[in-house]
ZALUM-419700 format. One record per residue (C-alpha): z, x, y. Coordinates in nm, 2 decimals. Layout:
rec c3 = Z | c1 = X | c2 = Y
...
! end
This chain:
rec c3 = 0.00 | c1 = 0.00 | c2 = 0.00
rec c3 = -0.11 | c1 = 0.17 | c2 = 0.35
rec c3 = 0.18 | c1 = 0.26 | c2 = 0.54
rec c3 = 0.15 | c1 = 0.33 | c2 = 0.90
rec c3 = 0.43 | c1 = 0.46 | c2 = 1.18
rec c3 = 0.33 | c1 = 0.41 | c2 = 1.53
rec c3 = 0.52 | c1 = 0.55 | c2 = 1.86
rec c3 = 0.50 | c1 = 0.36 | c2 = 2.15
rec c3 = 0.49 | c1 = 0.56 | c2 = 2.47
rec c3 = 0.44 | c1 = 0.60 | c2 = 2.85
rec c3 = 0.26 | c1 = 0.90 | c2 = 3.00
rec c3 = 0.56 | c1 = 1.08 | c2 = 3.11
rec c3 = 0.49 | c1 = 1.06 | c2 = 3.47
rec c3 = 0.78 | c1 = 1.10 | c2 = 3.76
rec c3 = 0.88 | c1 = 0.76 | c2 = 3.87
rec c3 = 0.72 | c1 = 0.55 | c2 = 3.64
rec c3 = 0.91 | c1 = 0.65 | c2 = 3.31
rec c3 = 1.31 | c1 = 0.55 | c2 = 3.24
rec c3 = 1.34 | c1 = 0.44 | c2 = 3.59
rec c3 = 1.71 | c1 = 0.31 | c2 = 3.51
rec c3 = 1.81 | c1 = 0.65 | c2 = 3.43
rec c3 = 1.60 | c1 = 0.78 | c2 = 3.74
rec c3 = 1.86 | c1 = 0.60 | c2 = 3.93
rec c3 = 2.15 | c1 = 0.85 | c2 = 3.82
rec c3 = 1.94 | c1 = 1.18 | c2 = 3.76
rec c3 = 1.59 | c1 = 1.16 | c2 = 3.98
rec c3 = 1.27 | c1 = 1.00 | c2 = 3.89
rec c3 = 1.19 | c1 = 1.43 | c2 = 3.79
rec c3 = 1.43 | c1 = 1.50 | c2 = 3.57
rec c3 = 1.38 | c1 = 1.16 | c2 = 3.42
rec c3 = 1.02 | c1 = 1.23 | c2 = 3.33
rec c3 = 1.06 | c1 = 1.57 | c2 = 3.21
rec c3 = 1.34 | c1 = 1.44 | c2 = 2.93
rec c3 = 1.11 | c1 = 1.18 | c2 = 2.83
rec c3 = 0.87 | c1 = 1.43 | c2 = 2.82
rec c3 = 1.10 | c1 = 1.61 | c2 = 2.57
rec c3 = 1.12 | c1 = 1.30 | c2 = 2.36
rec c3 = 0.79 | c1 = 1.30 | c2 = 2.31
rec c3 = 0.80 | c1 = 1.65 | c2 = 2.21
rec c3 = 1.06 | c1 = 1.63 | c2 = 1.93
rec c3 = 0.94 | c1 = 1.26 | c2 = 1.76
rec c3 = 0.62 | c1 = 1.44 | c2 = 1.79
rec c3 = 0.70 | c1 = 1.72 | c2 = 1.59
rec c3 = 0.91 | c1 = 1.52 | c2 = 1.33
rec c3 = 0.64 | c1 = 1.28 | c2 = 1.25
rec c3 = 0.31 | c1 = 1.46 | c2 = 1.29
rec c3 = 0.14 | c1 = 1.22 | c2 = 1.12
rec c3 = 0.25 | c1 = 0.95 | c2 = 1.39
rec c3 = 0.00 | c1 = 0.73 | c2 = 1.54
rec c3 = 0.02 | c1 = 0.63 | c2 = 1.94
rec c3 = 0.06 | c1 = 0.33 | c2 = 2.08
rec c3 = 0.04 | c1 = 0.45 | c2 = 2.46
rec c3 = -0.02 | c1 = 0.36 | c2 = 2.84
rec c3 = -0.20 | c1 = 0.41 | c2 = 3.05
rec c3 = -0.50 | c1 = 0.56 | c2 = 2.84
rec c3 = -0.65 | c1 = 0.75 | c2 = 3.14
rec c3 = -0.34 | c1 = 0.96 | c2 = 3.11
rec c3 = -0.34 | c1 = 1.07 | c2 = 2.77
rec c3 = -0.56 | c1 = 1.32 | c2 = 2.74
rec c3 = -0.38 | c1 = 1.61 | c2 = 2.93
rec c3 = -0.04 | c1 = 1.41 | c2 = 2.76
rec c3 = -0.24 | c1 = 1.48 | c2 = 2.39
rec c3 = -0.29 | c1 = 1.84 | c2 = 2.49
rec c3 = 0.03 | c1 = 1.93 | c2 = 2.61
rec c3 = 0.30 | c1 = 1.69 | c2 = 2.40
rec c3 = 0.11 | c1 = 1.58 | c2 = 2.06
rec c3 = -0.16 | c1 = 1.80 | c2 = 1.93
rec c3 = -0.53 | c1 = 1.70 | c2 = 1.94
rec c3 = -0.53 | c1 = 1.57 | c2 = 1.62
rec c3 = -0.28 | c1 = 1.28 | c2 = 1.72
rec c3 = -0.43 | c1 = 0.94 | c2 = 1.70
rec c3 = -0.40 | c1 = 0.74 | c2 = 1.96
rec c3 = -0.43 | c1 = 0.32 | c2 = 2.06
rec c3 = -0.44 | c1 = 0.22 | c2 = 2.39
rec c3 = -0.19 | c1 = -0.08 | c2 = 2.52
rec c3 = -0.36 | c1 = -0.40 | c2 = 2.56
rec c3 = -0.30 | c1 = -0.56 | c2 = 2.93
rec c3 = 0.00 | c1 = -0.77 | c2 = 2.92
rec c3 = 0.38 | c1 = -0.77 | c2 = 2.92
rec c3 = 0.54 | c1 = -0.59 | c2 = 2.60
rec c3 = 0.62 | c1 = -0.92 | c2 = 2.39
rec c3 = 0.21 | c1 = -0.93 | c2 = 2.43
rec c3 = 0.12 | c1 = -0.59 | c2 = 2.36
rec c3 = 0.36 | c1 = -0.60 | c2 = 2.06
rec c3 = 0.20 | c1 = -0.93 | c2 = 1.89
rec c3 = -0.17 | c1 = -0.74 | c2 = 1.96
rec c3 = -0.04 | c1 = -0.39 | c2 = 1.78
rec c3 = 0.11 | c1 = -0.59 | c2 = 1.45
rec c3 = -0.24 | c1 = -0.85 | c2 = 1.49
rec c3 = -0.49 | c1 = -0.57 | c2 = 1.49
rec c3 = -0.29 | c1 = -0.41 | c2 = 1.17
rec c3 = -0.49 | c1 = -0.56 | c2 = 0.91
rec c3 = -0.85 | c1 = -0.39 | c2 = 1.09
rec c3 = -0.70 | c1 = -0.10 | c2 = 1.12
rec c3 = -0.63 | c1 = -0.10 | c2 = 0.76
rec c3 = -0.26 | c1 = -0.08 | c2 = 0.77
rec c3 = -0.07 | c1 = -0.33 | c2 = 0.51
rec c3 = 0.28 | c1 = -0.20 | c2 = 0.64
rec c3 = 0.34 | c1 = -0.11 | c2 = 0.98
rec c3 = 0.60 | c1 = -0.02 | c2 = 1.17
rec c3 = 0.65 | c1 = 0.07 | c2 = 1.53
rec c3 = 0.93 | c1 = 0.25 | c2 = 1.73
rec c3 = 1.04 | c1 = 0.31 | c2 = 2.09
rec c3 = 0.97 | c1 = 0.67 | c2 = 2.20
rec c3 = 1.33 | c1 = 0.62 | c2 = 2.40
rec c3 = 1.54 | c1 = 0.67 | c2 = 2.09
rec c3 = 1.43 | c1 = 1.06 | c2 = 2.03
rec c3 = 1.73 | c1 = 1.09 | c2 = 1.72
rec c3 = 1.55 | c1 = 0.84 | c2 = 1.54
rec c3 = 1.57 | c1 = 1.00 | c2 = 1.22
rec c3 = 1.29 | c1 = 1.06 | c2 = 0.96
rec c3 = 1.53 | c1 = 0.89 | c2 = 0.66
rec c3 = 1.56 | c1 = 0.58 | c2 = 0.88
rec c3 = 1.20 | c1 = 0.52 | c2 = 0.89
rec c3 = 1.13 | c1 = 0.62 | c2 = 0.53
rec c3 = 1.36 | c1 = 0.35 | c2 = 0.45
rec c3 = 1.25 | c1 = 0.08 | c2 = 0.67
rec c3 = 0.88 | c1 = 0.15 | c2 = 0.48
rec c3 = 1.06 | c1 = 0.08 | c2 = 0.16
rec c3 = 1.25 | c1 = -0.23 | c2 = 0.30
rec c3 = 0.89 | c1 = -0.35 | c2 = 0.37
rec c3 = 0.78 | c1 = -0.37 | c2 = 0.02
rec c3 = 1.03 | c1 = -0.67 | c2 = -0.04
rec c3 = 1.07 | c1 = -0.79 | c2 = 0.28
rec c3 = 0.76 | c1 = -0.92 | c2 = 0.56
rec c3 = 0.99 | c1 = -0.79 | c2 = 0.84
rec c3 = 1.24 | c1 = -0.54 | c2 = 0.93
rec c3 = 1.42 | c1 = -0.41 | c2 = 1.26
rec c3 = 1.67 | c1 = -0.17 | c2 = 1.37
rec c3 = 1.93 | c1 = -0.29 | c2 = 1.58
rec c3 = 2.10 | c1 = -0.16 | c2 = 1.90
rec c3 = 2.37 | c1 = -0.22 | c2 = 2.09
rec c3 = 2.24 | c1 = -0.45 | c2 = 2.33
rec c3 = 2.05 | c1 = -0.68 | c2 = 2.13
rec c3 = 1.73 | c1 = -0.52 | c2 = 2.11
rec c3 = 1.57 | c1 = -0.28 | c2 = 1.84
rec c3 = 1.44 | c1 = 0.08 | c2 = 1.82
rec c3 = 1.18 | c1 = -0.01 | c2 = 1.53
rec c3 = 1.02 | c1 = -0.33 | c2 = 1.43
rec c3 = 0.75 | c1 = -0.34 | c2 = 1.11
rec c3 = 0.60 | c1 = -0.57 | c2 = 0.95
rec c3 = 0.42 | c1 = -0.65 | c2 = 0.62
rec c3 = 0.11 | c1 = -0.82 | c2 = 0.71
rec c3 = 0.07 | c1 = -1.04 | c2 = 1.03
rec c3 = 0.40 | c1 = -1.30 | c2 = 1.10
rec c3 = 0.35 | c1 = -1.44 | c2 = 1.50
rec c3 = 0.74 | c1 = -1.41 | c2 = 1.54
rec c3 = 0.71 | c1 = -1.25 | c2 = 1.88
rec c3 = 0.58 | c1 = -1.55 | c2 = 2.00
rec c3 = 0.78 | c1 = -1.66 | c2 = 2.30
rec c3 = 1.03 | c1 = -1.41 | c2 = 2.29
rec c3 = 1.15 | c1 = -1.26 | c2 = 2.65
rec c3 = 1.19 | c1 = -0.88 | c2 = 2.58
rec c3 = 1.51 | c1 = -0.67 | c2 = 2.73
rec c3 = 1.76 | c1 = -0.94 | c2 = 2.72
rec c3 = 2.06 | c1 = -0.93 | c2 = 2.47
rec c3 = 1.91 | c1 = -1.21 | c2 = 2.23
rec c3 = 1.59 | c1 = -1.09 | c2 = 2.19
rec c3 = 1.70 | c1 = -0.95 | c2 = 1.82
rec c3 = 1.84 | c1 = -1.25 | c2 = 1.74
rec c3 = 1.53 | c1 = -1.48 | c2 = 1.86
rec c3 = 1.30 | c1 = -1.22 | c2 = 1.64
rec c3 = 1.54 | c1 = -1.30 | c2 = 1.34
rec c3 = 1.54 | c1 = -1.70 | c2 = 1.37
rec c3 = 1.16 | c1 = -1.70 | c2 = 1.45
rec c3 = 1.08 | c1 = -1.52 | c2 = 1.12
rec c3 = 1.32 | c1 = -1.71 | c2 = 0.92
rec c3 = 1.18 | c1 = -2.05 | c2 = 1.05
rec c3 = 0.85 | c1 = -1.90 | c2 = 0.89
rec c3 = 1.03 | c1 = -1.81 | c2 = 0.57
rec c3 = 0.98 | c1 = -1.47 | c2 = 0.59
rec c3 = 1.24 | c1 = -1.20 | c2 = 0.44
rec c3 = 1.43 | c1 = -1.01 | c2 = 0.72
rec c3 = 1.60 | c1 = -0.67 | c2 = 0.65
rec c3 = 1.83 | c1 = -0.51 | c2 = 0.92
rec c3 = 1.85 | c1 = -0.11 | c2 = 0.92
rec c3 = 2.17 | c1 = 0.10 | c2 = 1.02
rec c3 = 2.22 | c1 = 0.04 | c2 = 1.42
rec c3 = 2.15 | c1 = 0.30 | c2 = 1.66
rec c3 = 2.10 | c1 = 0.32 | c2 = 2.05
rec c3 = 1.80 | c1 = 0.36 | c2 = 2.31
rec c3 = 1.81 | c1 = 0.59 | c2 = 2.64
rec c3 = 1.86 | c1 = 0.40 | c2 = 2.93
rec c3 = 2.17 | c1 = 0.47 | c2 = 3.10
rec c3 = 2.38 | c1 = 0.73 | c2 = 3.16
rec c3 = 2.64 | c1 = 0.66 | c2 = 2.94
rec c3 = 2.37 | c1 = 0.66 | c2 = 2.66
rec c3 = 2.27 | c1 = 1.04 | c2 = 2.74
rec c3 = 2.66 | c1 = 1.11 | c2 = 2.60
rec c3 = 2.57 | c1 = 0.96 | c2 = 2.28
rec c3 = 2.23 | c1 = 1.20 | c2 = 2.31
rec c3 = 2.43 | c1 = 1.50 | c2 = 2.36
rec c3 = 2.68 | c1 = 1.47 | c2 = 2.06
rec c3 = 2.32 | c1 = 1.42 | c2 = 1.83
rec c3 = 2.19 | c1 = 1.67 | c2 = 1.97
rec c3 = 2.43 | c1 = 1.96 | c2 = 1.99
rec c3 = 2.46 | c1 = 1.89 | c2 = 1.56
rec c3 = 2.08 | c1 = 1.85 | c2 = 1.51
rec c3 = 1.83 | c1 = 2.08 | c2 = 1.50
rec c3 = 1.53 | c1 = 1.88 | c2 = 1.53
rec c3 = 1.63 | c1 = 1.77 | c2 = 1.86
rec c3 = 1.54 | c1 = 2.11 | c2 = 2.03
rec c3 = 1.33 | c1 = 1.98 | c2 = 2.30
rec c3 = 1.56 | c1 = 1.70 | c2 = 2.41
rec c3 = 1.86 | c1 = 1.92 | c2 = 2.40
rec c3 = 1.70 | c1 = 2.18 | c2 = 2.62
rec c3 = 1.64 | c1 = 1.90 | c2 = 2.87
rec c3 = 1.95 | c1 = 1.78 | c2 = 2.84
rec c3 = 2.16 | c1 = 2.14 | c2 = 2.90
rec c3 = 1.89 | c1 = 2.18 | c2 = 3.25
rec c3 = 2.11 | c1 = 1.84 | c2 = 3.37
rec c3 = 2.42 | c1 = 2.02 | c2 = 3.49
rec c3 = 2.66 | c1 = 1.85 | c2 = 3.61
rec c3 = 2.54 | c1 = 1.50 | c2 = 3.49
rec c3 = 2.77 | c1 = 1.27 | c2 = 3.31
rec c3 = 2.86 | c1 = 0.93 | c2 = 3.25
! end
């Protein structure tokens, strides 16, 4: 059964990239650690596909974060709930039975984690890891299930919704272990402790260690 993993990503530009976190450390310094975040999921799943925006952008990204061998999809126009439903939609042309995507703003995401959710998908037509604040660092799917349909994104149901929608449908729902996305300052705490134990963090914690004096 094809399995696919897909990042979804911004072009790590200054003040268009984790602009909550801008807020606290500069809209600079907020690029260039999501630039490292790109960097280290890059290197721990080479085989990664790109689900990215804007397109125009991501050639000199390609060059300089991902390899040129890094194949990458272009966002559709539309909020995220809509370019969401088009990534799992176009699956099946893209010859992809399971597919699962991931925010490029959880960089610890670990390699187990989504070797597991790929096995959760071959009893189960949906699976999501949770965070803290109701949302998910990975959603995949087993064929094509419309449970985005209506959902608002970055509000502290939207799990929840994603859950009750597929269930309505009768579809099988597996829940990985929870983890956290970086947004906040507070979350770049929880960053640090991963990344001071892990070594394939070593872009991220470089980044990190340049923001002196920055803590929650």
């Amino acid at each position: 059964m094809s399995a696919t993993l897909t990042i979804a990503a911004k072009a790590p530009r200054a003040g268009h990239v984790k602009t909550r976190l801008a807020a606290v450390i500069g809209d600079v310094a907020a690029a260039e650690l999501y630039g490292a975040f790109l960097r280290d999921l890059a290197a721990r799943f080479p085989d990664a596909a790109w689900f990215v925006t804007p397109l125009a952008e991501w050639a000199q990204v390609t060059d300089c974060y991902l390899g040129r061998s890094a194949r990458v999809l272009a966002q559709p126009p539309g909020d995220w709930t809509e370019r969401q439903r088009a990534f799992f939609r176009g699956a099946a042309g893209r010859g992809e039975e399971r597919s699962i995507l991931i925010a490029s703003d959880s960089p610890q995401l670990r390699a187990e984690v989504v070797a597991e959710a790929f096995a959760l998908l071959d009893r189960h037509e949906l699976v999501l890891g949770p965070v803290a604040d109701g949302g998910y660092y990975l959603i995949g799917m087993r064929g094509w299930h419309d449970v985005l349909a209506g959902v608002a994104m970055s509000t502290s149901s939207v799990r929840d919704e994603i859950v009750r929608s597929a269930r309505a449908l009768g579809l099988r729902v597996a829940l990985l272990e929870p983890s956290y996305d970086v947004d906040e300052l507070a979350d770049l705490e929880l960053l640090r402790l991963d990344a001071a134990v892990r070594d394939d963090l070593p872009a991220t914690r470089a980044a990190l260690e340049s923001l002196v004096g920055v803590t929650a």
